[in-house]
C-alpha positions in Angstrom: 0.0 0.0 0.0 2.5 2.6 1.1 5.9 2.5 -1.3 7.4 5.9 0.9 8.1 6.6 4.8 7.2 10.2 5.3 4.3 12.5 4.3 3.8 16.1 4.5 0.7 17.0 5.6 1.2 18.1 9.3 0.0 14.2 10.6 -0.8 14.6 14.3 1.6 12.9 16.8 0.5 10.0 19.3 -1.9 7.3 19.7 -3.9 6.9 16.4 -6.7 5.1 18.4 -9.1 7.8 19.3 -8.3 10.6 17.1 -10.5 12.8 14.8 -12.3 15.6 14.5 -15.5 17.1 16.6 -17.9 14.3 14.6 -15.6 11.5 13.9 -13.4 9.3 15.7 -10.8 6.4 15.0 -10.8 2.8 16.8 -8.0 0.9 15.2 -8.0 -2.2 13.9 -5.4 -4.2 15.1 -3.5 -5.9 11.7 -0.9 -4.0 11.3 1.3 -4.7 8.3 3.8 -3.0 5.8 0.7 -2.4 3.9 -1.5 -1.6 6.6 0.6 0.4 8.6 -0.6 0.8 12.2 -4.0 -1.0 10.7 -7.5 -0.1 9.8 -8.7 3.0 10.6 -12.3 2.4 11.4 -14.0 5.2 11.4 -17.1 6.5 14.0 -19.2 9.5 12.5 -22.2 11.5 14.4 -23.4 14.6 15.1 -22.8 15.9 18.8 -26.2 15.4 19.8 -27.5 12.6 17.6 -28.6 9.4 18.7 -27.2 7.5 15.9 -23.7 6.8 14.1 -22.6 6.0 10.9 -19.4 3.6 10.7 -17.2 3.8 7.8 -15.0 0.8 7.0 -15.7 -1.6 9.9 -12.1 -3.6 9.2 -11.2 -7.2 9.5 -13.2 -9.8 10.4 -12.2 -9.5 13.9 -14.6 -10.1 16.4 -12.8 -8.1 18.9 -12.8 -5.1 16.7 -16.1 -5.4 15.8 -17.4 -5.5 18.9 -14.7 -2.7 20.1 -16.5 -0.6 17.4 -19.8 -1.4 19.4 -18.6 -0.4 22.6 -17.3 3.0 21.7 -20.2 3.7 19.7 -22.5 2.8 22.9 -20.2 4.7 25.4 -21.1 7.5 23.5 -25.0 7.2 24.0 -25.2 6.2 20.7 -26.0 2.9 18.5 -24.7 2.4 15.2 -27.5 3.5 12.7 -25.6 2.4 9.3 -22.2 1.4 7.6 -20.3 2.8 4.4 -17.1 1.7 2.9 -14.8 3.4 1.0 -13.9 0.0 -1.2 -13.4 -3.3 -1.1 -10.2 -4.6 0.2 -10.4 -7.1 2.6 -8.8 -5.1 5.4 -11.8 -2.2 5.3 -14.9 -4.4 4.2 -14.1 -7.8 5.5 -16.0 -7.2 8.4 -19.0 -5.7 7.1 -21.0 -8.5 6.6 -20.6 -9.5 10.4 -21.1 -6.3 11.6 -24.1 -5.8 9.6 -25.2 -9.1 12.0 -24.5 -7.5 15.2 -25.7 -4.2 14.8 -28.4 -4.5 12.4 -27.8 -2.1 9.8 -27.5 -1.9 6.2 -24.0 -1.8 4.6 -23.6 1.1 1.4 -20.9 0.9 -1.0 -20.3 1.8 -4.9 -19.8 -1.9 -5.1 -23.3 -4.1 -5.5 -21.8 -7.1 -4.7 -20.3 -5.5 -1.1 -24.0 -3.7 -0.3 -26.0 -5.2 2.4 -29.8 -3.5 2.0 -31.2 -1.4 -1.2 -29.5 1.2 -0.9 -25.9 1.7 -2.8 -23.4 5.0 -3.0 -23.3 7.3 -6.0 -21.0 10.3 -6.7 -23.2 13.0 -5.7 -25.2 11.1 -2.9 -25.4 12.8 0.4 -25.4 10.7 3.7 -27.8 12.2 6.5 -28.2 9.4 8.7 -28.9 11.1 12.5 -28.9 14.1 11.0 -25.1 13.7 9.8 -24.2 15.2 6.5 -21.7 13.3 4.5 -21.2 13.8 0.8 -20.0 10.9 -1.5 -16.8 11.7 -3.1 -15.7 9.6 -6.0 -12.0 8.7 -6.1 -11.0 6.3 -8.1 -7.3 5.1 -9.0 -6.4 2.7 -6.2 -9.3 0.8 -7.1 -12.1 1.2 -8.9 -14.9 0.9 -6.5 -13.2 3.7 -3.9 -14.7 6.6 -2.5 -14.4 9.5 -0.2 -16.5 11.1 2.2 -16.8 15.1 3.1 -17.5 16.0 6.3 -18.0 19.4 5.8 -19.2 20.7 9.3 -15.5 19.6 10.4 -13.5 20.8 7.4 -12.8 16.9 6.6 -12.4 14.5 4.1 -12.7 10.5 5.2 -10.1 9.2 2.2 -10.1 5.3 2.7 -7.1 4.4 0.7 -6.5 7.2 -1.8 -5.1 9.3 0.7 -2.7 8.1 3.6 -2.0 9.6 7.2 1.6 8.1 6.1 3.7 7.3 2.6 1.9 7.1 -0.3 -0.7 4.5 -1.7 -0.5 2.0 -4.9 -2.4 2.0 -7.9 -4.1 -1.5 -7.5 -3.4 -2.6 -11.0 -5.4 -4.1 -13.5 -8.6 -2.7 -11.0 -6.5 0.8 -10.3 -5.9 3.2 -13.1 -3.4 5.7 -12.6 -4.8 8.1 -14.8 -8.1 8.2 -12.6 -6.3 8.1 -9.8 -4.7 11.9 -10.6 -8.1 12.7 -11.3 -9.5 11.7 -7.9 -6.2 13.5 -6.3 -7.4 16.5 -7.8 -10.9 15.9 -7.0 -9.7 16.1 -3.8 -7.3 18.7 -4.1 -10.6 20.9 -5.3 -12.3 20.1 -2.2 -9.4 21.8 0.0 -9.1 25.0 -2.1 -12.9 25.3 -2.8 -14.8 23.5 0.1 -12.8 24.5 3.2 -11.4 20.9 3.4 -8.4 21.5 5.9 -8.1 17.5 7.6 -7.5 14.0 6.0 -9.2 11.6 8.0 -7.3 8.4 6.2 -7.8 5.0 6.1 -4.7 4.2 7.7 -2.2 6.2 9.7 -2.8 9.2 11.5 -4.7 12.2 11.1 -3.5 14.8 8.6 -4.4 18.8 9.3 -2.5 19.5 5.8 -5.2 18.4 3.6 -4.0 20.7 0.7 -0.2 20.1 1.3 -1.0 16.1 1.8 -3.1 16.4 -1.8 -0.4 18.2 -3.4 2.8 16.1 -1.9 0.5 13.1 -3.8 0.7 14.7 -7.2 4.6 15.6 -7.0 5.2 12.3 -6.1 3.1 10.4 -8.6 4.2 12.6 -11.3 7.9 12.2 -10.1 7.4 8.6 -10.0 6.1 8.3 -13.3 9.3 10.4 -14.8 11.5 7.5 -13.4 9.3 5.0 -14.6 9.9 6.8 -18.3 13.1 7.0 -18.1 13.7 3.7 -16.5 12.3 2.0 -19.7 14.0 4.5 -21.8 17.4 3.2 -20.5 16.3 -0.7 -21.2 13.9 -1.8 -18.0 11.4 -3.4 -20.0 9.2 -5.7 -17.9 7.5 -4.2 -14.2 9.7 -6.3 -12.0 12.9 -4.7 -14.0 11.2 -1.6 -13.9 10.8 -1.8 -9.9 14.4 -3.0 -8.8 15.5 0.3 -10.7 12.8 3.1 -9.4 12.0 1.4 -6.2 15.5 0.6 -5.4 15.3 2.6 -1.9 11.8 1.2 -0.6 11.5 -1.9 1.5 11.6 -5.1 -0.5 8.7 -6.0 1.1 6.6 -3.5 -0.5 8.2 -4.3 -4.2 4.9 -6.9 -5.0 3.0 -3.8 -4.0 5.5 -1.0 -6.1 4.8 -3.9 -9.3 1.0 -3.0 -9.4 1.7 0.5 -9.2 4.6 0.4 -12.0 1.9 -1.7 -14.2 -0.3 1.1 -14.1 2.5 3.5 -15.0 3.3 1.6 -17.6 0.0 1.1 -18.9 -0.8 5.0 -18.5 2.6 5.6 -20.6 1.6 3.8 -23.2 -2.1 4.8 -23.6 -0.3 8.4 -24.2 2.5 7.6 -26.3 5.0 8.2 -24.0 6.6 4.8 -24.5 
């Protein structure tokens, strides 16, 4: 997931569990990874005075998460009144099914086949479950099916995977496309100079009060990376995993399977515009 150690973006020091903003609040999942960082970032969304919650990206199927998910909501005065995810990769929507069980609400998500209830997400739809009001951003790129969501009474953005509290995210190749993933960067970038967006509430790693500087950091890099990825097969590096050993030379091995996907969609981008 991340191919880079560091991020602009201001990301707020400490604990990640229990971080947010006035209406939202983090209870981490615990599977952490080199592609999961600290792990899942689920996410707990409400008005001050509402009665319900909306949960976005319940995690694993951990039973102990799940239910740690519960108890905060619950502690609050609340119960959970429905679930979103921002895509489908096992470590955000695995549990949704499950926690649809134990709390009884419906599941929404771009993806029919992840949607439990009638009801699915749309680029332009507006959550207002307890009175809440969360706009559906699309941002492809990492995969397909992704989304964000704006919270705009707390100058936020919920990003899932597009955006990172740390490093940068892949292109989830053949599903990913880069070039609609710098679409969805700006997207986002939009929302920051036009919409007041001023925090990145991510998907994994901490909290970022450099929305715009985080946004923009993504662009330089991706467009960086792509240079070397040009000139990498300019100088001979024909297939990915040549291409990665070359540009990717100074990130973790580890993370190399990960970089390949992302280098794939370079690739493919490059050539869909002549480039090589």
């Amino acid at each position: 997931m991340t191919d880079a150690s560091a991020l602009p973006g201001q990301p707020r020091g400490g604990p990640i569990d229990g971080t947010g903003t006035a209406r939202a609040v983090c209870v981490l999942a615990p599977n952490p990874s080199p592609m999961t960082l600290d792990g899942t970032n689920t996410w707990i969304v409400a008005e001050p005075d509402s009665p319900l919650a909306v949960v976005v990206d319940p995690g694993p199927l951990d039973e102990g998460h799940l239910r740690q998910v519960i108890d905060t909501v619950e502690r609050s005065g609340r119960r959970v009144g429905l679930t979103l995810l921002t895509h489908g990769h096992w470590d955000h929507a695995e549990g949704a099914a499950r926690f649809a069980e134990l709390t009884g609400t419906a599941v929404r998500a771009l993806d029919p086949a992840l949607r439990l209830g009638e009801e699915g997400l749309a680029a332009g739809d507006v959550v207002t479950t307890g009175g809440l009001e969360l706009r559906v951003v699309p941002t492809p790129g990492h995969t397909s099916d992704s989304l964000s969501f704006h919270l705009p009474a707390d100058g936020a953005v919920l990003t899932g995977d597009t955006v990172l509290g740390r490093g940068t995210t892949m292109v989830a190749h053949p599903d990913g496309r880069l070039g609609e993933y710098l679409d969805s960067l700006r997207r986002l970038r939009s929302l920051t100079v036009d919409d007041g967006v001023r925090t990145v509430l991510p998907g994994h790693g901490p909290v970022l009060d450099d929305a715009q500087g985080a946004v923009e950091y993504y662009l330089a890099h991706r467009a960086s990376r792509l240079a070397q990825v040009e000139t990498a097969v300019e100088a001979g590096h024909r297939t990915p995993g040549e291409v990665v050993a070359h540009v990717y030379a100074d990130v973790d091995r580890s993370l190399w399977p990960a970089a390949e996907l992302s280098v794939r969609a370079q690739l493919e981008y490059l050539e869909e515009h002549g480039l090589v």
